[in-house]
LOKOLDO-373499 format. One record per residue (C-alpha): x, y, z; residue in one letter. Coordinates in steps of 0.5 Angstrom, whole numbers, plus 500, padded with zeros to 3 digits. Layout:
<tortors>
<<X; Y; Z>; A>
...
</tortors>
This chain:
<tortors>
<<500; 500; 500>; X>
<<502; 507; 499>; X>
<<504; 511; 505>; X>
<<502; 517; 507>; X>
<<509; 521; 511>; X>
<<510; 525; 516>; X>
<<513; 532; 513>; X>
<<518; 534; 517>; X>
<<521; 541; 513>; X>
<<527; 543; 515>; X>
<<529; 536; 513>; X>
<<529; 539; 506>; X>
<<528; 547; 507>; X>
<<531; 550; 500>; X>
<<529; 557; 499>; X>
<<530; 563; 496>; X>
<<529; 570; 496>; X>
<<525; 572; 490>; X>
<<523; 579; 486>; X>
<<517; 576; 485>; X>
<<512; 571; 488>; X>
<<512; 564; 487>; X>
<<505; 562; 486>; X>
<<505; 568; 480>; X>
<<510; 564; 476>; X>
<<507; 559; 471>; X>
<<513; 554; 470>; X>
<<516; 550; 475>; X>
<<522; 546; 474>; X>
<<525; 540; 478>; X>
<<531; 541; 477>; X>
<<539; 537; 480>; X>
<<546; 537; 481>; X>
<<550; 536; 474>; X>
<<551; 527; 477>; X>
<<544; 528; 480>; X>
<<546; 527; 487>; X>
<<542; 533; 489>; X>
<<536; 537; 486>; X>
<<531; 542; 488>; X>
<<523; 545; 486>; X>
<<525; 552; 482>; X>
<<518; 557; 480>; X>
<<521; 560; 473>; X>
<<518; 567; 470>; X>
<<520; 570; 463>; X>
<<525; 574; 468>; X>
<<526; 570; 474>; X>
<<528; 562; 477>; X>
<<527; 562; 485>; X>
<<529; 555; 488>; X>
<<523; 554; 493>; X>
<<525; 547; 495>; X>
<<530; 542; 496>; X>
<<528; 535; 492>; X>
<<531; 528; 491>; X>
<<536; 528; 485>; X>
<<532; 524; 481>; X>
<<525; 528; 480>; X>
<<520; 530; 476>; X>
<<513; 535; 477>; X>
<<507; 535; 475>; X>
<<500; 539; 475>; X>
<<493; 537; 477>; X>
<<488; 543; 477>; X>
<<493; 548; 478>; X>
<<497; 545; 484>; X>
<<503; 543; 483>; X>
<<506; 535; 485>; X>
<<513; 534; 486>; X>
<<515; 526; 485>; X>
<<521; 523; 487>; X>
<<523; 517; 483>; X>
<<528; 512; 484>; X>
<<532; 512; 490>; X>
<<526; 517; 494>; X>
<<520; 513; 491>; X>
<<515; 520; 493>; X>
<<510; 525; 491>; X>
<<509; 531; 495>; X>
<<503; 536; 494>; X>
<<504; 543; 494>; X>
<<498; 547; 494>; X>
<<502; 553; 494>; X>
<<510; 553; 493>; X>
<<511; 558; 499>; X>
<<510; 553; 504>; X>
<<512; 546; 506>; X>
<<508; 540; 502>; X>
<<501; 539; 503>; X>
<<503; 531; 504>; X>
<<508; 526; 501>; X>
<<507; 520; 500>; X>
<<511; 514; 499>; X>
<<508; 509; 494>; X>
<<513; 503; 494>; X>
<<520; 501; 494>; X>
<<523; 502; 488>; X>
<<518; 503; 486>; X>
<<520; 509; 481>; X>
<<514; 513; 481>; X>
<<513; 518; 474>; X>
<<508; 522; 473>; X>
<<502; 524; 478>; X>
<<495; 525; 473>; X>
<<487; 527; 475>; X>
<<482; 531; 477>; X>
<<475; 530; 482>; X>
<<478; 528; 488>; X>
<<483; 522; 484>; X>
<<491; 522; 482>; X>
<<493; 516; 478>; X>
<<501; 515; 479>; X>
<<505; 511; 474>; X>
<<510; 508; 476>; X>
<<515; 504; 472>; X>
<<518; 498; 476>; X>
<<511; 496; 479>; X>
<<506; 492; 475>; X>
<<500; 496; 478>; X>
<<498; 504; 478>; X>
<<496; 507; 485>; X>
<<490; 512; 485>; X>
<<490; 516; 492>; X>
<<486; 522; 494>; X>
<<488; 528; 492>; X>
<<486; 531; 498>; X>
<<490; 528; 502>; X>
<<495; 522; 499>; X>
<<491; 517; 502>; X>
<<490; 510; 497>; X>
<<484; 509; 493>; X>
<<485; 502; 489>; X>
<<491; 499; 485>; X>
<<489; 498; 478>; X>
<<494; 491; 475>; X>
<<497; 492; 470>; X>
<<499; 485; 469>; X>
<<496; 484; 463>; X>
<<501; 488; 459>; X>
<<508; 486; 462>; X>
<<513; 484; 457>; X>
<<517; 480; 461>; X>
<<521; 483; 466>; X>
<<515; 484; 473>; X>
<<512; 490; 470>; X>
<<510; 494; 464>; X>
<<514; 500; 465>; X>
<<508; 506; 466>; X>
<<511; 512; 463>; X>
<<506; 518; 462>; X>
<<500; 519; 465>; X>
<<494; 525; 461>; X>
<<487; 526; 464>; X>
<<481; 527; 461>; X>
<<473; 527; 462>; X>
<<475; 522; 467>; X>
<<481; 517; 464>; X>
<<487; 517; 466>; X>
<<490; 515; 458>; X>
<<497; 511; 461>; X>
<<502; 510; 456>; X>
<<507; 503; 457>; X>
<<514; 504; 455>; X>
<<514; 496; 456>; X>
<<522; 496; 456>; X>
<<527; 488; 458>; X>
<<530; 492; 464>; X>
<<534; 485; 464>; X>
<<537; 487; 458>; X>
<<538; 495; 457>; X>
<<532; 498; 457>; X>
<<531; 496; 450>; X>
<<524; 497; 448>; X>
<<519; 491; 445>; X>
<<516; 493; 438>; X>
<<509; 493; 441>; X>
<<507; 499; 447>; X>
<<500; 501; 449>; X>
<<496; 507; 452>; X>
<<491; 504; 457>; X>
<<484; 507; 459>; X>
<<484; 508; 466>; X>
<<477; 510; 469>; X>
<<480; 512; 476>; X>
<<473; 513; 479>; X>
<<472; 504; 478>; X>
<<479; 503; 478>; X>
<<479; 500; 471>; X>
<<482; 499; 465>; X>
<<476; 500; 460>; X>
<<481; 499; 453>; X>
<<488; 499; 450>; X>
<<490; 502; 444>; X>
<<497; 498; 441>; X>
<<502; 503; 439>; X>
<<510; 503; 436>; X>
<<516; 502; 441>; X>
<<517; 507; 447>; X>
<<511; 512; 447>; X>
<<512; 520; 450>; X>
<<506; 523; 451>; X>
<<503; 529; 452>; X>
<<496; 533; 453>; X>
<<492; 536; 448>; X>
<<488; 541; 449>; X>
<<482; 539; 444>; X>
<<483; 533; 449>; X>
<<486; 526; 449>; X>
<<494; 525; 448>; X>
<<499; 527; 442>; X>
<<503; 519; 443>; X>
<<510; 519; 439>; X>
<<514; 513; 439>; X>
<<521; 511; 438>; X>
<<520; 509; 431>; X>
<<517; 516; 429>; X>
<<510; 514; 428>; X>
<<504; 520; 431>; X>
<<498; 518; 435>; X>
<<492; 521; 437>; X>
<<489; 518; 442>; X>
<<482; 520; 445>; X>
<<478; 518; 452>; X>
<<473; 514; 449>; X>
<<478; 509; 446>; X>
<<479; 513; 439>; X>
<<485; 513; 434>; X>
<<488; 518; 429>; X>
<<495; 516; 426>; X>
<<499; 513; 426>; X>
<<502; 518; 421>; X>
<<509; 521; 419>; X>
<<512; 526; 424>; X>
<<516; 529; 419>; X>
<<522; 529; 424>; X>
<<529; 527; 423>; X>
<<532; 525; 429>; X>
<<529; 522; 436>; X>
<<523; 525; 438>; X>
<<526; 526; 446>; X>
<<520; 532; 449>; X>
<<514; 535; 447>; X>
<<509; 540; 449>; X>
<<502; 542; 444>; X>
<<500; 549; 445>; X>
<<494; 551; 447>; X>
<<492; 552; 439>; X>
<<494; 545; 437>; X>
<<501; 547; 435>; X>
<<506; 542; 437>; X>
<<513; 543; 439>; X>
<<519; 538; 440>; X>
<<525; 538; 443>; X>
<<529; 533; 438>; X>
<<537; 529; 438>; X>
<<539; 526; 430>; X>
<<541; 520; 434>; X>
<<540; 515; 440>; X>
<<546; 518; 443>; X>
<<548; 524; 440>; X>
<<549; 530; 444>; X>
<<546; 535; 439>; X>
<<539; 537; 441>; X>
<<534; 541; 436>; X>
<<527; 544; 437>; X>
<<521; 542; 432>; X>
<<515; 545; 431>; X>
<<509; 542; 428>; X>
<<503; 546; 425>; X>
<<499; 540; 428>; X>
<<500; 533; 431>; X>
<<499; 530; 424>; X>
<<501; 537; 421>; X>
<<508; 539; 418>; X>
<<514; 541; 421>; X>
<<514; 550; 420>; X>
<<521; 551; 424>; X>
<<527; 548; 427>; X>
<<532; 551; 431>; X>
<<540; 549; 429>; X>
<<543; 544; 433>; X>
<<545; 546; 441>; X>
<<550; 542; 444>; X>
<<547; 542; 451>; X>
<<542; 536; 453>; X>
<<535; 540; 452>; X>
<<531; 535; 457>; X>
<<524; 538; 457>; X>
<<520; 542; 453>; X>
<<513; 547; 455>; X>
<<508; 552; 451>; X>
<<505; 558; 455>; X>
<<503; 564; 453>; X>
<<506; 565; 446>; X>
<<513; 562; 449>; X>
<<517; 555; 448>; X>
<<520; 554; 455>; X>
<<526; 549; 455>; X>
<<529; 546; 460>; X>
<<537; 546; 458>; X>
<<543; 541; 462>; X>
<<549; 543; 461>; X>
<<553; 539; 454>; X>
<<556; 533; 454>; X>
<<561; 534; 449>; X>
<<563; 541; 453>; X>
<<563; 539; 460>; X>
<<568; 545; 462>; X>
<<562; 550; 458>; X>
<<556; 554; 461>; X>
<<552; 551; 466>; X>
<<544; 549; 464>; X>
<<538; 554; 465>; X>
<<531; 555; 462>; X>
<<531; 557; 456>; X>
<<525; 562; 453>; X>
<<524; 563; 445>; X>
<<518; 565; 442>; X>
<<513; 560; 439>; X>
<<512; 565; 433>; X>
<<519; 563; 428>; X>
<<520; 556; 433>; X>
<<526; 560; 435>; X>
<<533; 561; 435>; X>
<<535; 559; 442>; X>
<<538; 564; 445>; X>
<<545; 565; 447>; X>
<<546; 561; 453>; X>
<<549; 567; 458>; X>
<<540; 570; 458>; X>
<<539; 562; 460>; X>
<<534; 563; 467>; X>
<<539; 559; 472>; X>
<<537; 557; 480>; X>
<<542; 553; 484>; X>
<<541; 547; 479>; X>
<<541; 546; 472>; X>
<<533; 544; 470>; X>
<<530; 538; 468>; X>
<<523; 536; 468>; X>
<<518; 543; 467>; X>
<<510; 544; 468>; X>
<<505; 549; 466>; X>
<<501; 553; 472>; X>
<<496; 556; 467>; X>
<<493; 560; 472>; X>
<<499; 564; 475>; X>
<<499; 566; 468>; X>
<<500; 574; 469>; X>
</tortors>
């Protein structure tokens, strides 16, 4: 069972002094050290970065109705509710050792948490962390315990859950089959599950349902009630490694040419099955996230692995109109730590 944690926050007190208000500032990042042994919980405006918290090395963050959910992965095995980000968390949760949570998703009271080492999802109150049902993903385990829950997307109560379903004995490569599941968090069931190319990424689309791109450059549409579009050609050369899709249905992507290359562009798509109307030149910096707000592309920029003595990471804001050009890294946004997963928070949008 999920456990609920006592909060004791001086254990982890990480705070800043800011021009401006936390809770006014749309984006926030997890953000962590160069080797991933310390991080933090950073609130991005288009002019300022304020740490507001201390975090595992490894974390990530989602948002749900506006609040802000801080989620440590291996090694913490935690979710932490932040109803505002000028106090401690609201609750934390452990959800299992070794579990490795991943991404927090939901609405009505209800959050499904994915996680990637266990073979079923955790649904737990939203109000405080409590579990509510475990929903079995056994079914689609590819051989190794579990099935390898990734992305998470809410809508019209389902949790539409992507399976990367990668051999962690062998690794991590990815079996040719993936799926994206619908979950009905009020039953705790799975209603269907759409088949998909290799190692999905995932993300919300504001007409609803989710843009699914996988491994072999296929683009999926997948809706609440089971509907499929695609898959079709993504047009992108390279590995599609982030995306985000805007508020008026453009897609941006953050690119690598090749599986281990250190050169990462930015993509923009008219659509999820559109063309590609930009692309900015190739940075040699690990660009590790990317999110659409307010006619702005917000990337989250580590520090490069060909440079290791270069300019350290930062949040990197570029128009969404001409998809770029990335600016110069000395205007990069930079907390005490370079960032690594961003999160929208459309209603401190000012």
């Amino acid at each position: 069972m999920s456990l609920v944690l006592l909060w004791v926050g001086c254990a982890t007190s990480s705070r800043t002094e800011c021009r401006g208000d936390p809770d006014d500032m749309p984006i926030v990042a997890a953000a962590s050290a160069g080797d991933y042994s310390a991080g933090s919980l950073m609130a991005v405006s288009r002019d300022e970065v304020c740490d507001v918290a201390s975090l595992h090395g490894d974390a990530v963050v989602s948002v749900v109705d506006e609040v802000v959910y801080a989620i440590g992965r291996l090694g913490s095995d935690t979710v932490r509710r932040y109803d505002t980000l000028t106090a401690e968390p609201t609750w934390e949760i452990g959800t299992g050792r070794a579990s490795n949570p991943q991404a927090v998703a939901g609405s009505d009271g209800r959050l499904v948490v994915t996680r990637l080492a266990d073979a079923s999802l955790l649904v737990v109150d939203a109000r405080d962390g409590s579990e509510l049902a475990r929903v079995d993903l056994a079914e689609w385990d590819d051989g190794d315990g579990a099935p390898e829950a990734q992305w998470a997307v809410f809508d019209e109560g389902i949790a539409l859950v992507a399976l990367q379903r990668l051999d962690t004995g062998s690794g991590f490569a990815a079996d040719p089959v993936a799926y994206v599941l619908g979950v009905d968090l009020a039953a705790a069931e799975v209603r269907f599950a759409v088949q998909v190319g290799p190692n999905p990424w995932m993300s919300r689309h504001p007409g609803g349902g989710a843009v699914v791109v996988t491994e072999d450059g296929a683009w999926w549409r997948v809706h609440a009630d089971g509907r499929v579009q695609g898959p079709v050609d993504g047009g992108i050369e390279g590995v599609v490694a982030a995306l985000d899709v805007a508020e008026d249905g453009r897609v941006v992507a953050v690119k690598r040419v090749c599986t281990d290359c250190a050169e990462h562009a930015v993509v923009c798509r008219s659509a999820w099955d559109g063309v590609v109307t930009g692309e900015t030149e190739l940075v040699s910096a690990y660009l590790s996230d990317v999110v659409v707000d307010d006619g702005a592309i917000w990337v989250a920029a580590r520090r490069g692995w060909t440079d290791p003595e270069g300019s350290p990471g930062g949040v990197v804001v570029m128009p969404l109109d001409g998809c770029g050009p990335v600016p110069a890294p000395e205007t990069w946004l930079r907390g005490t730590f370079p960032p690594f997963a961003l999160a929208v928070r459309r209603s401190a949008r000012r």
